[in-house]
Every structure is written in structure tokens, then in C-alpha cells.
LOPANU-849280 format. One record per atom (N, C-alpha, C): residue number from 1; residue in one letter; x, z, y. Coordinates in Angstrom, 1 decimal, decimal comma. Each point is the difference from the previous one (the first is absolute). Example, Ala and Ser with C-alpha at 12.3 -4.5 7.8 and 13.67 -1.06 7.14 Angstrom:
BEGIN
<1 'a' <13,2 7,8 -5,7>>
<1 'a' <-0,9 0,0 1,2>>
<1 'a' <0,9 0,0 1,2>>
<2 's' <-0,4 -0,7 1,1>>
<2 's' <0,9 0,0 1,1>>
<2 's' <-0,8 0,8 1,1>>
end
This chain:
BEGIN
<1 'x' <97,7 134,3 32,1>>
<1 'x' <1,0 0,3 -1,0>>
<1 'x' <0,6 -1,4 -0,4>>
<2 'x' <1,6 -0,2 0,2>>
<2 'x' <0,4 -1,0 -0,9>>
<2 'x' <0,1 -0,2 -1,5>>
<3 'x' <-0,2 -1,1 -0,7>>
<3 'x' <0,1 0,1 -1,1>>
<3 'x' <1,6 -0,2 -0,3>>
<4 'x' <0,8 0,7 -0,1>>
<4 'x' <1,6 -0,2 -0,1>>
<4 'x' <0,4 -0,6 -1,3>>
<5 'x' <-1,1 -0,2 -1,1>>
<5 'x' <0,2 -0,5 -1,2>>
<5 'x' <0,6 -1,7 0,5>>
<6 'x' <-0,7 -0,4 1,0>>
<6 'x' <0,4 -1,5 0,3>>
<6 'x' <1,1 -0,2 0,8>>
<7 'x' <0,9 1,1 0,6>>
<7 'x' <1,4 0,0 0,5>>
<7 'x' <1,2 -0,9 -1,1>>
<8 'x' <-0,5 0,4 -1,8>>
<8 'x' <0,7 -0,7 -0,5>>
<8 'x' <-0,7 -0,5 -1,1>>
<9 'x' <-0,3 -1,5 0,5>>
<9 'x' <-0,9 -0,9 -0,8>>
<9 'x' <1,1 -0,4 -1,0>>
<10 'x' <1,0 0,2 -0,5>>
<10 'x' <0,8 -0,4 -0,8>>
<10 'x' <-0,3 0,4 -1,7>>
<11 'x' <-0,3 1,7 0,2>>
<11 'x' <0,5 0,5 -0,6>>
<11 'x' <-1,6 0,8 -0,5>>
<12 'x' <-0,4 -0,2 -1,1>>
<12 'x' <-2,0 0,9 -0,2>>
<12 'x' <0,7 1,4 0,2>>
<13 'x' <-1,1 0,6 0,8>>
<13 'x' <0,6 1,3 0,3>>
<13 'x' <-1,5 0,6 0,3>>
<14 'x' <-0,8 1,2 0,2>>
<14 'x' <-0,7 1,0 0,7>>
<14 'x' <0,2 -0,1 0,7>>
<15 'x' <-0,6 0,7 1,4>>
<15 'x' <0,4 0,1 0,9>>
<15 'x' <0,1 1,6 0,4>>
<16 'x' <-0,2 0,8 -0,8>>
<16 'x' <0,9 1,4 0,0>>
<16 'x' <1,3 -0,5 -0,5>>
<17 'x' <0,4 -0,6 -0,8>>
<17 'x' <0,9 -0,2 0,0>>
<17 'x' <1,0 -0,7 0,6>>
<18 'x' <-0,9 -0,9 1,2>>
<18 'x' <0,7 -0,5 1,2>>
<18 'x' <0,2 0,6 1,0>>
<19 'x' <-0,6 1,0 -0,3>>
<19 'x' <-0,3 0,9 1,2>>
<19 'x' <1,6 1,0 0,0>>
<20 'x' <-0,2 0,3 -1,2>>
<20 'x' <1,5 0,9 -0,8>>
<20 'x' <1,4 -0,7 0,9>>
<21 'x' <-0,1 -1,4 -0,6>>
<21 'x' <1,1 -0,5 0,0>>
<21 'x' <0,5 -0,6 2,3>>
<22 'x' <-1,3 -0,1 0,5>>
<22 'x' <0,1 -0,1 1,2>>
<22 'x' <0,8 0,8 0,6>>
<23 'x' <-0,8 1,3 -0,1>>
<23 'x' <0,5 1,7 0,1>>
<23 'x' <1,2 0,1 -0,2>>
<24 'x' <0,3 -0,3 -1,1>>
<24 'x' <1,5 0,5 -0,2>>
<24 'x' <1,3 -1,2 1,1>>
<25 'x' <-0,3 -1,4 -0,4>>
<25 'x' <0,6 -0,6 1,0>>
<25 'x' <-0,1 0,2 1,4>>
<26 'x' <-1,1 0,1 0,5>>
<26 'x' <0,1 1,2 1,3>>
<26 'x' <1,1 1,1 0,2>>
<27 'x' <0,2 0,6 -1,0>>
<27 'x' <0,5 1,1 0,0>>
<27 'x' <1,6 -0,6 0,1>>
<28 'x' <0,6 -0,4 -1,1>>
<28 'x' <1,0 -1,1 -0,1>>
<28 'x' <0,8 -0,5 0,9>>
<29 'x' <-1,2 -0,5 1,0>>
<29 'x' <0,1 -1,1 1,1>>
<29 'x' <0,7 0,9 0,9>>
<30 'x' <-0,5 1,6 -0,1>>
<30 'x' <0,2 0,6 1,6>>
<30 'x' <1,4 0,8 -0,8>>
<31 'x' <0,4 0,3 -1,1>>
<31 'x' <0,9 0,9 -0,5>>
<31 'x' <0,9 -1,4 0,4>>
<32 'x' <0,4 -1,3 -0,7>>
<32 'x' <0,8 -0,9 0,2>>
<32 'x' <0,4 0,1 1,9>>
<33 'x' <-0,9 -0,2 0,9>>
<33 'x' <0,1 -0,5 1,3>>
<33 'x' <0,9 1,7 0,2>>
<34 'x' <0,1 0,6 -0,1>>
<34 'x' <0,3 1,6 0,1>>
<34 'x' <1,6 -0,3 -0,2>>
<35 'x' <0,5 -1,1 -0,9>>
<35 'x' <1,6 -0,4 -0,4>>
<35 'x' <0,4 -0,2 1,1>>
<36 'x' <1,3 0,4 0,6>>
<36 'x' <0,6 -0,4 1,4>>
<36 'x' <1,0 -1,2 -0,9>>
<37 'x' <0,5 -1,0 0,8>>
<37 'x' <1,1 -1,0 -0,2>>
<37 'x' <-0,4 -0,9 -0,9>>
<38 'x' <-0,7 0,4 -0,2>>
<38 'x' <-0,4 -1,5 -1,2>>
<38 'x' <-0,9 -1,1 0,7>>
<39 'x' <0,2 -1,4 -0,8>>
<39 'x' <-0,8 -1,0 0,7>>
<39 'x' <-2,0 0,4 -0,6>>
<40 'x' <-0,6 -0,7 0,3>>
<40 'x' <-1,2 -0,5 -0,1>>
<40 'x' <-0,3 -0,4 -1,3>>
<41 'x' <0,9 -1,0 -0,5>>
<41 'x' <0,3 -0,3 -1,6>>
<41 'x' <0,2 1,0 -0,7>>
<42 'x' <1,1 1,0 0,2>>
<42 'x' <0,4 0,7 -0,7>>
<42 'x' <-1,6 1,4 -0,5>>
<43 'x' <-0,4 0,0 1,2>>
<43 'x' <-1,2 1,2 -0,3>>
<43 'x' <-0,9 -0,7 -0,7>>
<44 'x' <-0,3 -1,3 0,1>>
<44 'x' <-1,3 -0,8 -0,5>>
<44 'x' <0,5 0,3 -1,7>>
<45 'x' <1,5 -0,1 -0,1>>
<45 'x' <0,3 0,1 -1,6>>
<45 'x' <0,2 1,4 -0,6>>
<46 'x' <0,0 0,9 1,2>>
<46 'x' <-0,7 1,4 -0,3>>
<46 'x' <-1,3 -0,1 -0,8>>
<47 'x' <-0,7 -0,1 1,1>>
<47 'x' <-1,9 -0,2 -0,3>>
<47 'x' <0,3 -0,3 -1,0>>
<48 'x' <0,3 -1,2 -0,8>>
<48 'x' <-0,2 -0,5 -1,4>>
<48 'x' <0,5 0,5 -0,6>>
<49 'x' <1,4 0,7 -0,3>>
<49 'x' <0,3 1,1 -0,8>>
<49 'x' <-0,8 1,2 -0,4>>
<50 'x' <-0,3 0,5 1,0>>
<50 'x' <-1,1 0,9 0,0>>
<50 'x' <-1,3 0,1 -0,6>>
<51 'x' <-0,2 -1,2 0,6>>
<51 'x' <-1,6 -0,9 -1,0>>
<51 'x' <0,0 0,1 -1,4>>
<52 'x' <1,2 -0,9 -0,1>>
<52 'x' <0,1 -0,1 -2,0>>
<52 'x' <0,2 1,2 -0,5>>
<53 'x' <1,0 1,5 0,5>>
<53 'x' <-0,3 1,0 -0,9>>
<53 'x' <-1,2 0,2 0,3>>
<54 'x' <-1,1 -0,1 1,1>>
<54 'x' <-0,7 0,9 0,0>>
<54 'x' <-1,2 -0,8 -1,1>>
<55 'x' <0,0 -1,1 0,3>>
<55 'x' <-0,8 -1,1 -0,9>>
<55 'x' <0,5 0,4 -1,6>>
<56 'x' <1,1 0,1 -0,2>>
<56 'x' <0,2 0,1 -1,6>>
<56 'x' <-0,1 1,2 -0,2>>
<57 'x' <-0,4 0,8 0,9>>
<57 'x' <-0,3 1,5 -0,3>>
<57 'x' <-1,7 0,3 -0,4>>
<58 'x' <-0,6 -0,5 0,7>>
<58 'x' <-1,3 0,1 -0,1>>
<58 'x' <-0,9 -1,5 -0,3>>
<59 'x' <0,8 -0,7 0,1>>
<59 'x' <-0,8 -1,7 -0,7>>
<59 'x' <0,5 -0,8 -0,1>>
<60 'x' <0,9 0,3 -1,3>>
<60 'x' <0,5 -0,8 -0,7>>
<60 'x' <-0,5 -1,5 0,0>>
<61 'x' <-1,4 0,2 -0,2>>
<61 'x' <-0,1 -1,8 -0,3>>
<61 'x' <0,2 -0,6 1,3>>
<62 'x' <-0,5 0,6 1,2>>
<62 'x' <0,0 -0,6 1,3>>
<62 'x' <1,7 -0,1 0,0>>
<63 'x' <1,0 0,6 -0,3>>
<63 'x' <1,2 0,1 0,1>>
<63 'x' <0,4 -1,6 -0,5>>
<64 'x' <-0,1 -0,1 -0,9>>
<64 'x' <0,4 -1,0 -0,7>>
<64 'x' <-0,5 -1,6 0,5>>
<65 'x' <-0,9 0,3 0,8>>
<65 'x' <-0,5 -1,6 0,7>>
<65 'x' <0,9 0,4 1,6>>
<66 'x' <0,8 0,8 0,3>>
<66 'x' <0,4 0,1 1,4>>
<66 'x' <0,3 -0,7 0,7>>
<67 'x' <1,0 -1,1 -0,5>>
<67 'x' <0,2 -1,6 0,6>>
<67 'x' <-1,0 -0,8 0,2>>
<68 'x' <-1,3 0,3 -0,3>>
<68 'x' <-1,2 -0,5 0,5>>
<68 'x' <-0,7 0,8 1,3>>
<69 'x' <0,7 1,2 0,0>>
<69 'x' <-1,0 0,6 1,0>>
<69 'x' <1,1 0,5 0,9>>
<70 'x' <1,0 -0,6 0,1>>
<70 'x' <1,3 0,4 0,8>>
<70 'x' <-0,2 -0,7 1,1>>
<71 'x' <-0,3 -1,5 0,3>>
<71 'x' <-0,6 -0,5 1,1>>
<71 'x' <-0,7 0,7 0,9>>
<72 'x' <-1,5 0,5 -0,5>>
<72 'x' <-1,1 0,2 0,6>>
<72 'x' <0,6 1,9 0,7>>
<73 'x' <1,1 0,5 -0,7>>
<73 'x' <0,2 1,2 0,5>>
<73 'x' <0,8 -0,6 1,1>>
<74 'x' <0,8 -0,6 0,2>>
<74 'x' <0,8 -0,2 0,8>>
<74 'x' <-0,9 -0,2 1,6>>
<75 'x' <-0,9 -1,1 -0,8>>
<75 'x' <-1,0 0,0 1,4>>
<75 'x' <-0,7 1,4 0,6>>
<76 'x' <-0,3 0,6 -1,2>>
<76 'x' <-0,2 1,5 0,7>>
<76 'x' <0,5 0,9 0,7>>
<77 'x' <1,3 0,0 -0,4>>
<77 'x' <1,1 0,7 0,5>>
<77 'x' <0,3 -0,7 1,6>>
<78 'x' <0,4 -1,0 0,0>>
<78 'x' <0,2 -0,5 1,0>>
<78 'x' <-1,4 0,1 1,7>>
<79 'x' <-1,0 -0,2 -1,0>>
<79 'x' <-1,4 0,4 0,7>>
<79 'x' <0,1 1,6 0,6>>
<80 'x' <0,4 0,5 -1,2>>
<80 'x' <0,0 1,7 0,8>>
<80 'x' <0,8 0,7 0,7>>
<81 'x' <1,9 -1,0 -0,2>>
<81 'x' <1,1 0,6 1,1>>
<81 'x' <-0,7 -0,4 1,1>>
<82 'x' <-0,8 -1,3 0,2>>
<82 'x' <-0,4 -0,5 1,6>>
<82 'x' <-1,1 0,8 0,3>>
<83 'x' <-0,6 0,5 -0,7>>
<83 'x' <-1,3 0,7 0,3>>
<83 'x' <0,4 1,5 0,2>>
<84 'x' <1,0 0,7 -0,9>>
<84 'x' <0,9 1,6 0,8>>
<84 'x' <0,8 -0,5 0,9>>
<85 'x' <0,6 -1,3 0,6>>
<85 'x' <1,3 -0,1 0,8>>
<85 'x' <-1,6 -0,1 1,3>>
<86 'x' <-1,0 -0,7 -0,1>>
<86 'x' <-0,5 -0,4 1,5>>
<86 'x' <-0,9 1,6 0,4>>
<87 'x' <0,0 1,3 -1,4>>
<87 'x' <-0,7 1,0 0,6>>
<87 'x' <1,5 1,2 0,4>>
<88 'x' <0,8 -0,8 -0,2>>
<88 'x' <1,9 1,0 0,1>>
<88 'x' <-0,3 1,2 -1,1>>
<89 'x' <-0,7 -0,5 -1,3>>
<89 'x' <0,5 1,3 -0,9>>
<89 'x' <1,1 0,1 -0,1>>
<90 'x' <1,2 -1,1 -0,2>>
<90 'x' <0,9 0,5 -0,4>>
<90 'x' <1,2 0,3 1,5>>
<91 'x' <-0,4 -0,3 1,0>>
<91 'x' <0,6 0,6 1,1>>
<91 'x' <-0,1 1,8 0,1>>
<92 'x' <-1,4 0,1 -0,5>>
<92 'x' <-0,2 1,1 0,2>>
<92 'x' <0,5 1,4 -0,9>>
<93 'x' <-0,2 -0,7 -1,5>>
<93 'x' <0,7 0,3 -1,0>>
<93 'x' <2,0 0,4 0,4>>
<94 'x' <0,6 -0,9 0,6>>
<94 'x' <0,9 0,2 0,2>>
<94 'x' <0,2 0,8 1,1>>
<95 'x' <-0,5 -0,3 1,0>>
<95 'x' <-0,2 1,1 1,5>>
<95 'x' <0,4 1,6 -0,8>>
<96 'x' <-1,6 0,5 -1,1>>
<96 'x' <-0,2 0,9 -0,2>>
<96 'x' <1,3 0,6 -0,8>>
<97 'x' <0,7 -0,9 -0,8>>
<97 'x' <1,5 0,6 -0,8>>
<97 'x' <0,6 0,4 0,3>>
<98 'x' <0,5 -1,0 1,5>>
<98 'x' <1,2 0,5 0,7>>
<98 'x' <-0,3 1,0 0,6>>
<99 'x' <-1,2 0,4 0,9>>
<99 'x' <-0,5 1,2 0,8>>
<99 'x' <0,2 1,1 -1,2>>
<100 'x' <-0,3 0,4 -0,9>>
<100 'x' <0,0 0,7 -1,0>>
<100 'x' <1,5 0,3 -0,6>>
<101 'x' <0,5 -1,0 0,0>>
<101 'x' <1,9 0,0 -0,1>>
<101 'x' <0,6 0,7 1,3>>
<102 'x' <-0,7 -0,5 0,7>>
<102 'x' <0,9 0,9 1,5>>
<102 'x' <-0,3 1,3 -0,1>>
<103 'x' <-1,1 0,7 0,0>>
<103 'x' <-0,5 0,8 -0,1>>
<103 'x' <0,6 0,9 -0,7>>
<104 'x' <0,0 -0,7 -1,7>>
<104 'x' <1,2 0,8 -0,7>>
<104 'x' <1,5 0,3 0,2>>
<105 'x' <0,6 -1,1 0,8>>
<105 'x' <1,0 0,3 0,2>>
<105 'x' <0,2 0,8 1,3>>
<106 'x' <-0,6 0,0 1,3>>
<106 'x' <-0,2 0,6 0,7>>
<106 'x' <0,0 1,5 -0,3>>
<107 'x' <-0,9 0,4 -1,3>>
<107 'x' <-0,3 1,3 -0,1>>
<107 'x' <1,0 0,7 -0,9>>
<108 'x' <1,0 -1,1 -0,6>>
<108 'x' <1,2 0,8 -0,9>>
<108 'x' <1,0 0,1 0,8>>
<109 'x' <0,3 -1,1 1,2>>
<109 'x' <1,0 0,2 0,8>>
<109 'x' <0,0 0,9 1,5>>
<110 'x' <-1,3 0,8 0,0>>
<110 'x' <-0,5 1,3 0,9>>
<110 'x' <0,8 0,7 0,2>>
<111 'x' <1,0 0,5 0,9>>
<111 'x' <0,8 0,7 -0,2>>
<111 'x' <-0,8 1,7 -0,4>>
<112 'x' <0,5 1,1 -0,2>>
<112 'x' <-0,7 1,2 -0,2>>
<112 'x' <0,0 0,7 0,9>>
<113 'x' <-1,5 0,8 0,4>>
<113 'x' <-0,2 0,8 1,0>>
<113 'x' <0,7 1,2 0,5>>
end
């Protein structure tokens, strides 16, 4: 088991509560990459959007030090697009959309029997 409390030495935290905040940047990480046309920058400044409501939503005080702990996410983030891009989550992720988009359209544009 990692101790994920030491992911952000910046900031005193639990590590359920790093655990919280991991999680959800995970999640973040993969809803941002899911953006078509945008750069790399532009989703990284998703993630942190996202972070801060979700931080001032549920930890406020951690909220409020965020420019201290805005570094060490970045390194996280960046750790985990290379770590979903070298297992193709998000290849796969997108594979699965469009297959599902065809699908749909395929099945409204059926002519009738």
C-alpha cells in the first residue's frame, strides 16, 4: 500500500484524504483527456478548475493553500496521462465512443423493414 499522504508534502493532509483528492484527479485527468481540440495546457487548466471546486467543496482549508500544492498535482497529473497514454486508456476510451456513435447512428439511419 502507498502512503499517498506523501504525494503532497506541501500541504498537512491525511492520507484518506489524499487518497480523496488522488481519486478525484484521476478522474479529472481522464474526463479532461476526453476534450477533443484542445491543447495539453488547456486540459491541465481543466484539472485545476476542477480541483479547486472540488477542493472548496469538501476542503476548504486544503483549498486555500492550492498554489502550494498546485506543483506537486501537476507532477501527478502529468505522471498519470503517461501512465493511461503507455496502457492506451485513453485510445481506448475513445475507440469505445466513436464505435458507440456509429452504432447509434447506424441504427437511426436503418432504413425500415
Amino acid at each position: 500500500m502507498i502512503n499517498v499522504s506523501k504525494v503532497f508534502s506541501s500541504v498537512s493532509m491525511d492520507a484518506a484524504t489524499a487518497e480523496d483528492i488522488v481519486s478525484k484527479v484521476a478522474v479529472f485527468v481522464q474526463l479532461a483527456e476526453g476534450i477533443a481540440n484542445v491543447s495539453g495546457s488547456q486540459k491541465l487548466a481543466a484539472v485545476g478548475t476542477a480541483l479547486q471546486g472540488f477542493l472548496e467543496a469538501q476542503y476548504p482549508a486544503i483549498q486555500a493553500e492550492f498554489s502550494k500544492l498546485w506543483p506537486e498535482v501537476v507532477s501527478l497529473v502529468n505522471g498519470m496521462v503517461a501512465l493511461f497514454n503507455a496502457l492506451d486508456v485513453f485510445v481506448h476510451a475513445v475507440a469505445d465512443t466513436v464505435k458507440s456513435v456509429e452504432a447509434s447512428v447506424a441504427q437511426a439511419v436503418k432504413p425500415a423493414a
